[in-house]
N, C-alpha and C positions, 0 to 999 in steps of 0.2 A: 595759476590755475584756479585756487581757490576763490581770488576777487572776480573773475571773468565768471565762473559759474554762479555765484552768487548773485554779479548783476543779471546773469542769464535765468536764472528763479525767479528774483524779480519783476522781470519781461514777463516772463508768465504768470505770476499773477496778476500784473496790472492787466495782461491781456484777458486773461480765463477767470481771472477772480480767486484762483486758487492754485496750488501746486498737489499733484497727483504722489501718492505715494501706491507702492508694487505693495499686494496682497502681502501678508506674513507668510506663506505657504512658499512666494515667489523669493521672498525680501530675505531671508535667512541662506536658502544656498546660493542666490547672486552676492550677499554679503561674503563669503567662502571664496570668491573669485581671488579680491585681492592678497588675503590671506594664502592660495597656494601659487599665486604671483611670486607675494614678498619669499614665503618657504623656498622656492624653485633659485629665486636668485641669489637669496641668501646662503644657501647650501651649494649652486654652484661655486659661489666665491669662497666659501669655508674650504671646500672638496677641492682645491686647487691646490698645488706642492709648490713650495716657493720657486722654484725653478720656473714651472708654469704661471705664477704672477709677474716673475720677474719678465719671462718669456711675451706678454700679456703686453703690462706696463711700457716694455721698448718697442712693439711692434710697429709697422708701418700705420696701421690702422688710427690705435691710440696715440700717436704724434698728432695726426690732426684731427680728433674725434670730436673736440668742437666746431672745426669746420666742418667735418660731414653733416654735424647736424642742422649748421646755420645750412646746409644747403639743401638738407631735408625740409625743411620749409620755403627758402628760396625757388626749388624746383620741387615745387610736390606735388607726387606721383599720384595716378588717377586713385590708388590704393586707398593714398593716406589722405587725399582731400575726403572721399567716401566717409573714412575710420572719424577723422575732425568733424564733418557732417555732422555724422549722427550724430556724434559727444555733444556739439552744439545744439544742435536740436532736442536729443534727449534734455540734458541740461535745461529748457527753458520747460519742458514739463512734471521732471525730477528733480529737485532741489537736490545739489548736493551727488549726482550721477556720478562722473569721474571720482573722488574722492572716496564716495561711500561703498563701493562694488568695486573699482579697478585700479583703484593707485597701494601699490606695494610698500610706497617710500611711506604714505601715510599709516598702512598696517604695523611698519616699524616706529614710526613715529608713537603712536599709540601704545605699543610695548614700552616705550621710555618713559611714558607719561605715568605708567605706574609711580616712578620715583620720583616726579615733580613736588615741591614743597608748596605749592599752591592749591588750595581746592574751593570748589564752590559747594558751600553746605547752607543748610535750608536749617532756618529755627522755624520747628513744627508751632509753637506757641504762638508766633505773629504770623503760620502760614493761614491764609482764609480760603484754602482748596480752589481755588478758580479756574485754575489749568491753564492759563495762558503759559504758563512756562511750558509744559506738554508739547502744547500747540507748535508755539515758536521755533521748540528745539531741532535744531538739522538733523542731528543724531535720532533722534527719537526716543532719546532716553527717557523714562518715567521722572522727572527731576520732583513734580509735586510729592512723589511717594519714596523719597529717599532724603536722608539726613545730610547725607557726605557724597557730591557727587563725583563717581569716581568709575572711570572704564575707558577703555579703547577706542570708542568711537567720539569720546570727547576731546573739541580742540580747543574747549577754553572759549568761544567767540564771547560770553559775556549776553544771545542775545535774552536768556533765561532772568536774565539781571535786568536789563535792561526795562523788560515788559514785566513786568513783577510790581503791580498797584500798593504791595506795601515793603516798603525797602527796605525791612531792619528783617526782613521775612528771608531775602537771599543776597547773600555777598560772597565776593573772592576773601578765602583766608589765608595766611601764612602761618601753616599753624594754629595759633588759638589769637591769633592778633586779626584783625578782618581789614585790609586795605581799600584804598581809593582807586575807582576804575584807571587814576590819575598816573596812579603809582605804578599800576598793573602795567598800563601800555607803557609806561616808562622803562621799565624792567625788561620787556620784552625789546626793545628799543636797544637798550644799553649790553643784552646779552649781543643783538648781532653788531654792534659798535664793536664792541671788546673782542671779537674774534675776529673782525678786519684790522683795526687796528693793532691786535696784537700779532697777526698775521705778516703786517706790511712792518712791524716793529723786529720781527723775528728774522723777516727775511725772508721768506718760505711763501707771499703772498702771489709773486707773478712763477710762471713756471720757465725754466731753462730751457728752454728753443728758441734760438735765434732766430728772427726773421726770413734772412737768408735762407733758412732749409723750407722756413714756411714757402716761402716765394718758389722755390724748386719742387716741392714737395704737389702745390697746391695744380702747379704746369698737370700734371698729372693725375690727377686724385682720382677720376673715376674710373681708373684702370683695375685690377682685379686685387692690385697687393694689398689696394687700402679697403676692400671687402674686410669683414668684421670675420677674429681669428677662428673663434665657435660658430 
């Protein structure tokens, strides 16, 4: 979702010359969205008695709940072509729409990021105030007026780095050690290596449903049982 919006921002400013940002008046409680998203789902799943996960986890539904989805877009509903629409289209005038207002997974993501060991900090003394990091940043974070950049709506993209006329001005640190963009994507790289591999190493990587039931299961799928339990 991230890459496809990204090039969808893109689109729009090669087209318009620019990407449009929502007033501050507007841009704070649409930010709020994804935040009582994430609240709403994270709280149902806490509020649940193991009974009821367990009850959850076996049902008809979640046996094949990747199928439903592959078929949520395979046959999609006048609903959801509309709902995709707009994302798409907003996207090409809002940098950053799904992620920044509506995705829940990323509000939590952003809560974890407080404990990340990596940060982007500015040495004021080689900073020359230009603002192009300002500019750049998807977030909109103030990056020219801060030392250690550090919050929620940051996903690391680097592009504050990148656009930065004097280089010793802002870098990724680990710590008090400053790394190579090189090392950075590396890391990132090697974190999701080490969880598939150690996944498929563990065993725990494919899930225990035979084909078989797939194959009986799917004869029927859009009947009422594999309706979703909540």
């Amino acid at each position: 979702m991230g890459f496809v919006s990204e090039l969808l921002a893109r689109f729009g400013r090669w087209s318009f010359g620019r990407n449009f940002r929502p007033w501050k008046w507007a841009d704070i409680p649409l930010r709020s969205l994804k935040w009582l998203l994430m609240i709403f789902f994270v709280g149902s799943v806490l509020g649940m008695s193991s009974q009821a996960l367990t009850a959850f986890i076996d049902s008809p539904y979640n046996r094949v709940a990747e199928v439903k989805m592959g078929l949520f877009f395979a046959d999609l509903s006048r609903t959801g072509t509309l709902v995709i629409g707009a994302l798409v289209v907003g996207s090409v005038f809002i940098q950053g729409l799904w992620c920044r207002y509506l995705c829940p997974y990323g509000a939590l993501l952003g809560l974890f990021s407080w404990f990340s060991p990596t940060r982007i900090r500015r040495n004021a003394d080689a900073c020359i105030s230009c603002g192009f990091c300002d500019q750049v940043c998807p977030a909109r974070l103030p990056v020219s007026s801060k030392t250690s950049i550090l919050g929620v709506e940051c996903t690391g993209c680097l592009d504050c780095v990148a656009v930065c006329p004097k280089k010793e001005a802002l870098g990724v640190f680990v710590g008090r050690k400053r790394i190579s963009h090189l090392a950075y994507a590396a890391g990132v790289v090697g974190l999701f290596l080490a969880g598939y591999v150690g996944a498929r190493a563990a065993g725990i990587w494919d899930n225990a449903i035979p084909e078989s039931e797939y194959v009986e299961r799917i004869q029927d799928i859009r009947s009422s049982q594999y309706g979703h339990p909540g």
